[in-house]
C-alpha positions, 0 to 999 in steps of 0.5 A, a space after each residue: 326764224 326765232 326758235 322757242 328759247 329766242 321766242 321767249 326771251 322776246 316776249 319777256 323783252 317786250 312785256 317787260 317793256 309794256 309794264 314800264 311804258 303803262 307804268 309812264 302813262 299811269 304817272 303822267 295821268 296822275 301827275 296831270 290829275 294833281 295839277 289839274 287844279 292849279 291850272 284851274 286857278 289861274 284860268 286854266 284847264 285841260 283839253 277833255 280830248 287830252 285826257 281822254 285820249 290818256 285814260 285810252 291809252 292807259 286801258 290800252 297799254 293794260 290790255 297789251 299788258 295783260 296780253 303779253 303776259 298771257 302769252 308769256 305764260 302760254 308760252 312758258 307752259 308750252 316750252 316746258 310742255 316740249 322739254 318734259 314730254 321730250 325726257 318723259 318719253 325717254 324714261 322707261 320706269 314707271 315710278 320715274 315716269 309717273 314722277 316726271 309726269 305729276 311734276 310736270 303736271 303741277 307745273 303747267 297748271 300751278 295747282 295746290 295739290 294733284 294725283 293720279 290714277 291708272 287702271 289696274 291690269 289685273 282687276 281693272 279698278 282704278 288705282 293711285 299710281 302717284 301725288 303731290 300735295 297729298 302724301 301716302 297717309 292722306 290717300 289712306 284716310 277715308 275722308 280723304 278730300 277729292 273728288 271721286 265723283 269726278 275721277 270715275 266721271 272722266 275715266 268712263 266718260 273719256 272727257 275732260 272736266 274743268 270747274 273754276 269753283 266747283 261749290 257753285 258749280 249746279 253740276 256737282 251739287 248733288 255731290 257729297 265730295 265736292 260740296 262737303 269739302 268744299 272744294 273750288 278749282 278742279 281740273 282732270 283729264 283722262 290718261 287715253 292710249 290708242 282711244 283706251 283710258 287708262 288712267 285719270 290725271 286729276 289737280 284741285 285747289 281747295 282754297 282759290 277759285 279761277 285757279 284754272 281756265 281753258 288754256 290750262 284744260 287745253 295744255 294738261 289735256 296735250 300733256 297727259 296724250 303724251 304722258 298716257 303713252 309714255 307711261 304705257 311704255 313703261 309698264 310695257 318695259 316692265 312687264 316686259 323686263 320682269 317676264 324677261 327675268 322670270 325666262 331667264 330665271 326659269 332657264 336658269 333653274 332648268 339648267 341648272 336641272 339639266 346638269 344635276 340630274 344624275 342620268 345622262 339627257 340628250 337631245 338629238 334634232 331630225 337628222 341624229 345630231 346632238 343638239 344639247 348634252 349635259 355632263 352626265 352624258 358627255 361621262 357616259 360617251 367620254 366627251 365633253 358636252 360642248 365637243 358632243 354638240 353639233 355630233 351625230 350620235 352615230 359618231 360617239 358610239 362604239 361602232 357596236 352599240 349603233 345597229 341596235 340604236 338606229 333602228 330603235 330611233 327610226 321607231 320613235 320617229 315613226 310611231 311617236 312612242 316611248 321605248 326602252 332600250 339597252 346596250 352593249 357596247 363592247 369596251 377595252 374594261 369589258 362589255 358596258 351596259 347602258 339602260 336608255 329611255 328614248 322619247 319623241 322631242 316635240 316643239 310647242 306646236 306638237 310638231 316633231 322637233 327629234 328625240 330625247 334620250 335619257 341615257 343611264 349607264 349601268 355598268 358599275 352596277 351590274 358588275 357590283 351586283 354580279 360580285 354580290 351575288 357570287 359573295 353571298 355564297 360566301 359572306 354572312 347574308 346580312 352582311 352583304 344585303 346591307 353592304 349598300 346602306 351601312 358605312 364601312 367605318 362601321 366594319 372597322 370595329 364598334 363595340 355593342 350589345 349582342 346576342 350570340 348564338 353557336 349551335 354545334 351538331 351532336 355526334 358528328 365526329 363519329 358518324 364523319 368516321 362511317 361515310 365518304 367524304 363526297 357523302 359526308 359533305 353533301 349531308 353536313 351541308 344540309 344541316 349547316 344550311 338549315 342552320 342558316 336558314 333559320 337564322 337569316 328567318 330571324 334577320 340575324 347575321 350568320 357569322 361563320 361555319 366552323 366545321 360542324 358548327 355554325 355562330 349567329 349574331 343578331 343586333 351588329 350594326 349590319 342588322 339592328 334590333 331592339 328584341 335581338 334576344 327574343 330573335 336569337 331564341 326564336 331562330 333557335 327554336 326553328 332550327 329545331 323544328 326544321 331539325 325534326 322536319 329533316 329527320 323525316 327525309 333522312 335514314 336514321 343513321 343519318 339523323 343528328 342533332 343540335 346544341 345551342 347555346 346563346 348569351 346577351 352580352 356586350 362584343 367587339 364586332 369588326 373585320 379581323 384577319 390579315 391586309 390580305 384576307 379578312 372576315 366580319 366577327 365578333 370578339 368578346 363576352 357574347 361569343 365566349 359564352 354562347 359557345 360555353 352554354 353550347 358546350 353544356 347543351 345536350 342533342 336537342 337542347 336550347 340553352 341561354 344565360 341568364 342575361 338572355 333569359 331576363 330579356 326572353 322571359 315574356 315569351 318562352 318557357 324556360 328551366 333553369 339548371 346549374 351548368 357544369 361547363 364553366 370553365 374560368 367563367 365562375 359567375 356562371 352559376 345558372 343557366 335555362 334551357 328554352 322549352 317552347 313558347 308561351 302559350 299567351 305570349 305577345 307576337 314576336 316582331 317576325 310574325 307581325 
């Protein structure tokens, strides 16, 4: 049995020869034709029967012409049918596909030009999908040359549609697109898969009429069944390729959450076994996470820490609620603390699928706070309240503008030499507090305690302030008023005094002291002279440089006094003492 290629060689074979035998006949005739009349001549003549025998032969061997070659031509559309619709089913990228198809299609049915459509998935509106003859700017233009009229036709209707010269056709003469640009052969068949259209395969030939017939219509509407479903595959693959990217992309990021996250995460199944565990958590139990997977969390506990816990997991499992829960598990370093948020794990279906832990350890924590808040009865409050958010390259010594204050208790020597030191501590630690007290009010940093005395700093990098001077005067004041307020509580044998003095002024601030032992102070011009106005300060009094009274004058009243304590500090000519506050002045930031 021939197969197609034998098939069709033998049928060139034989059309070939079928034109050169007609050709043969077609030369005899003509020979016989012009002899026809020398014969006569001479008394002779041609049987009828001979030449009408040769003009039947001669129409036969047309008609077997035309035959075969139909049949060749058949034939080769059938043959690149099969081999075209063998390598379109093996494609699975749409544009590729929907290329082979319209080449394919323009093949088999010799057309000028043709195109086709597909149902958009989203709107459901026909969309160009891919041409030939037409490129992309022609399919734009408004009078681009098709028929639409025809396309919307086979796409509701579902039947094909095949006009051998459609500017005659009686059906289309009430179309505007067909009579208007005059077009001539058409042929479209639709795009069906599982008996749903989606899309239209449309040729034309603006200029041939009869371009198409029947066989035609019969091999493009087989064709396009196949092509309908290969081009469904590939927009299948597609979408199926581009959701597959979109998962592994989302897996990706969700990931990359996962193991960025700073808390610790598990993820435990019906029976307490880790099912996933990021890097946080495997640092908090001392695993790795690939070691920690596929481990009862009972197993990577400390052995105190997993009453407390189980009993906590039983109570999600059962009610399906959120709690909070910490731990204590004991350690060589000491007791760690462990903060946990345990969630019910629920699949897509809402079924309980484990718990979810969310696991955060709080030891360093808790141990740093622990140390501050012993450290705060010892180092200046702003200082250790902003330990968190200022770099400790900015402790190492920074030069800035500043406002110092040094109130020093009037009296005190004496009245240290009349009680015990049990009583004599309990009372200057009251003053010293209140102090203190009102400095922190006014968010400056008290600086240090140098016996009777107590320095403040206001504007260091530790508190930052733009109106550092209208504080310092401010916290001065209130130190006085308190000052009086305390007066009442105590004996008048008790009752003492402060000196202030305060200076705006550049100072080196920073950690001075030994590798051993350091403190936060500041060196230079504010402090110097804040504790030389001081020294001119009686009990009761609040005096201030000039620098400082220039930025303060705004808001206190003041009176100025030549100083009689200047020391080396000739350029102290003038000084204020800091009577109240003005009557009408702006709020201070403080009270805002």
């Amino acid at each position: 049995m021939f197969d197609n290629t034998e098939r069709f060689h033998a049928l060139s074979t034989t059309h070939a020869h079928a034109r050169e035998l007609a050709q043969r006949v077609s030369d005899l005739a003509q020979l016989l034709r012009a002899h026809q009349e020398v014969l006569l001549q001479r008394g002779m003549n041609l049987s009828p029967a001979s030449l009408e025998s040769l003009r039947a032969l001669e129409r036969q061997l047309e008609t077997f012409t035309g035959q075969a070659l139909g049949l060749h031509a058949e034939l080769r559309q059938l043959q690149a049918l099969a081999s075209s619709t063998a390598l379109i089913n093996a494609l699975l990228d749409p544009p590729e596909v929907l290329a082979r198809v319209m080449d394919t299609v323009i093949e088999l049915t010799g057309a000028e030009r043709g195109f086709i459509v597909l149902r958009s998935p989203a709107t459901g509106e026909l969309e160009f999908a891919a041409a030939r003859g037409i490129d992309r700017e022609q399919l734009s233009r408004a009078d681009f040359t098709i028929s639409s009229t025809i396309v919307n036709q086979v796409a509701s209707t579902g039947a094909p549609e095949l006009t051998s010269n459609a500017s005659s056709d009686p059906r289309y003469q009430s179309h505007e697109s067909v009579i208007g640009f005059a077009l001539r052969s058409i042929i479209a068949v639709p795009l069906k898969v599982r008996g749903e259209i989606i899309g239209v395969v449309y040729c034309d030939n603006r200029f041939l009429s009869g371009v198409f017939g029947q066989r035609e219509l019969d091999v493009l509407a087989a064709f396009a069944n196949q092509a309908a479903v290969a081009i469904q595959n590939a927009r299948l693959y597609e979408a199926a390729r581009a959701r597959l990217a979109e998962v592994k992309a989302t897996s990706e990021l969700m990931t990359n959450i996962f193991e960025s996250v700073a808390s610790g995460i598990l993820t435990l199944d019906r029976d307490g076994v880790v099912s996933s565990c990021n890097t946080a958590a495997a640092a908090i139990l001392g695993c790795q996470p690939d070691a920690a997977v596929g481990t009862p969390l009972a197993d990577l506990l400390p052995a105190s820490a997993n009453g407390a816990l189980a009993a906590c997991l039983a109570r999600v499992r059962e009610t399906g609620a959120v709690e909070h829960h910490r731990l204590e598990p004991a350690a060589l370093d000491g007791p760690r603390l462990w903060n946990l948020v345990v969630s019910p794990l629920r699949g897509t279906d809402g079924a309980a699928q484990g718990v979810a832990i969310v696991l955060d350890n709080l030891t360093e924590s808790a141990r740093r706070e622990a140390q501050l808040a012993e450290v705060r009865r010892y180092l200046p409050l702003a200082l250790v309240d902003n330990l968190r958010r200022v770099s400790i390259n900015e402790a190492s010594g920074q030069e800035r503008v500043i406002s110092a204050l040094f109130a020093d208790v009037r009296g005190f020597t004496s009245f240290s030499e009349r009680l015990e030191p049990e009583a004599l501590m309990r009372i200057i630690n009251r003053y010293l507090s209140l102090a203190s007290d009102a400095i922190n009010l006014y968010d400056g940093l008290v600086e240090k305690y140098v016996g009777d005395a107590v320095s403040g700093l206001f504007n260091t990098p530790f508190n930052p302030q733009q109106d550092h001077a209208v504080r310092a005067v401010q916290a001065a004041l209130n130190m006085m008023y308190d000052l009086y307020a305390l007066h009442e509580l105590l004996p008048p044998e008790q009752r003492l005094f402060y000196g202030v003095g305060i200076h705006s002024g550049p100072a080196v601030l920073g950690n001075v002291g030994s590798p051993e032992r350091q403190e936060y102070a500041a060196i230079g011009e504010a402090v110097e002279v804040s504790r030389l106005l001081q020294e001119n300060a009686r009990g009761g009094d609040i005096v201030i440089s000039a620098a400082t009274h220039a930025l303060v004058a705004d808001y206190f009243v003041c009176e100025a006094f030549t100083p009689e304590r200047v020391r080396e500090r000739h350029d102290l000519t003038v000084a204020y003492r800091v009577l109240r506050r003005q009557k009408r002045a702006a709020p201070l930031f403080a009270e805002t």
